[in-house]
Steps between C-alpha positions, in 0.01 A plus 500: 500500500636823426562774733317858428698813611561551856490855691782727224745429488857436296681133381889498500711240329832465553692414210889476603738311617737275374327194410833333562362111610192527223803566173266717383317823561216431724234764303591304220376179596241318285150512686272277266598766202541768693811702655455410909516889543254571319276226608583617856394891386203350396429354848578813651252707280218246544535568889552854522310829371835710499801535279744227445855548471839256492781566640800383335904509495643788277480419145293194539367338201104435587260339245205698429285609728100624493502871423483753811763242647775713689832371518723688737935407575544346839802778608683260756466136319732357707413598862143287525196533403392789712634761243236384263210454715610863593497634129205308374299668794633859433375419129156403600467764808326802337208262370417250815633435868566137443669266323553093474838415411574153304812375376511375151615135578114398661352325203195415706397810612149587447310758569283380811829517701560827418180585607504302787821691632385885405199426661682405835672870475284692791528881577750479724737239316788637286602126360261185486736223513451108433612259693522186385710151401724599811591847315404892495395558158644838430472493103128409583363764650338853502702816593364796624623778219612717763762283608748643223683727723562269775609253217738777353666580839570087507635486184727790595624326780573229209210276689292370226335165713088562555573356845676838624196706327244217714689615820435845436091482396211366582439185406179242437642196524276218257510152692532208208154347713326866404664494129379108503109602617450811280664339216309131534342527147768667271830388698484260758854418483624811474648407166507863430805541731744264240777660407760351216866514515608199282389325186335186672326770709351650256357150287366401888294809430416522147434091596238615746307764337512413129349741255476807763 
């Protein structure tokens, strides 16, 4: 079942990284005919009611993308990933207050997890964060868009782990038995949460959702 737009809000992808144990560029990959970051934009849009934008490595080849698709330069690519969450939000921050960040290697994303986790987001939360398969699931959650100076003065300190940002904010933490009840129909096993670093990872996947 597909999800319909939650409260507005913006998608982030992010696209870099060095791909080193896949061979290959992970946006790249074959999806069932289509380029994984694209397929994972896609996922994104049919969650959200906001822009979508990927964040990349300087000069990063990226397939094509749907038009209104903003790509912006991660401007520390080696520090973490908290430099990109951080610029993906200051794109997005003009149009909402929110924003679920993905990374591009979740080939089983869909869009009822996305709007299972904005929804969890309450007035008073700057960060809804999973929990779940023994991990926080930083690359799988929704960022308040006025985080991006408290990200900035991290990355200045040449701190780019969410963790530090987590210490410093408020935080809704998502229990993998909540993520497991609200998600009973369109992701009981959380399958959403796979990530792919290697080859065999990725047939496992393509192996367990074939032709989405």
């Amino acid at each position: 079942m597909a999800a319909t737009p939650s409260r507005p809000a913006a998608g982030i992808v992010l696209a870099g990284g060095r791909s080193s144990r896949m061979g290959t560029p992970k946006a790249w990959l074959d999806w069932h005919g289509t380029p994984l970051l694209a397929r994972t934009v896609s996922v994104l849009g049919d969650a959200v009611d906001g822009p979508l934008v990927v964040v990349r490595a300087a000069a990063q080849d990226l397939p094509a993308l749907a038009d209104g698709v903003e790509v912006v330069d991660d401007p520390v690519p080696d520090l973490g990933p908290l430099p990109a969450i951080g610029v993906g939000l200051e794109a997005v921050g003009d149009t909402v207050d929110r924003a679920f960040v993905a990374a591009v290697d979740m080939p089983l994303l869909v869009p009822a997890f996305v709007t299972c986790v904005l929804d969890a987001l309450g007035a008073d939360d700057d960060v809804a964060l999973p929990v779940a398969h023994g991990h926080h699931q930083p690359l799988a959650a929704v960022y308040r868009t006025s985080l991006t100076g408290l990200i900035r003065d991290l990355t200045a300190t040449g701190d780019g782990r969410p963790p530090s940002l987590f210490d410093r904010c408020r935080v809704r933490h998502l229990t993998e038995d909540e993520l497991r009840a609200a998600l009973v129909t369109d992701d009981p096993g959380l399958a959403s949460l796979t990530n792919v670093n290697t080859p065999e990872e990725y047939a496992r996947a393509r192996d367990e959702r074939p032709g989405r």
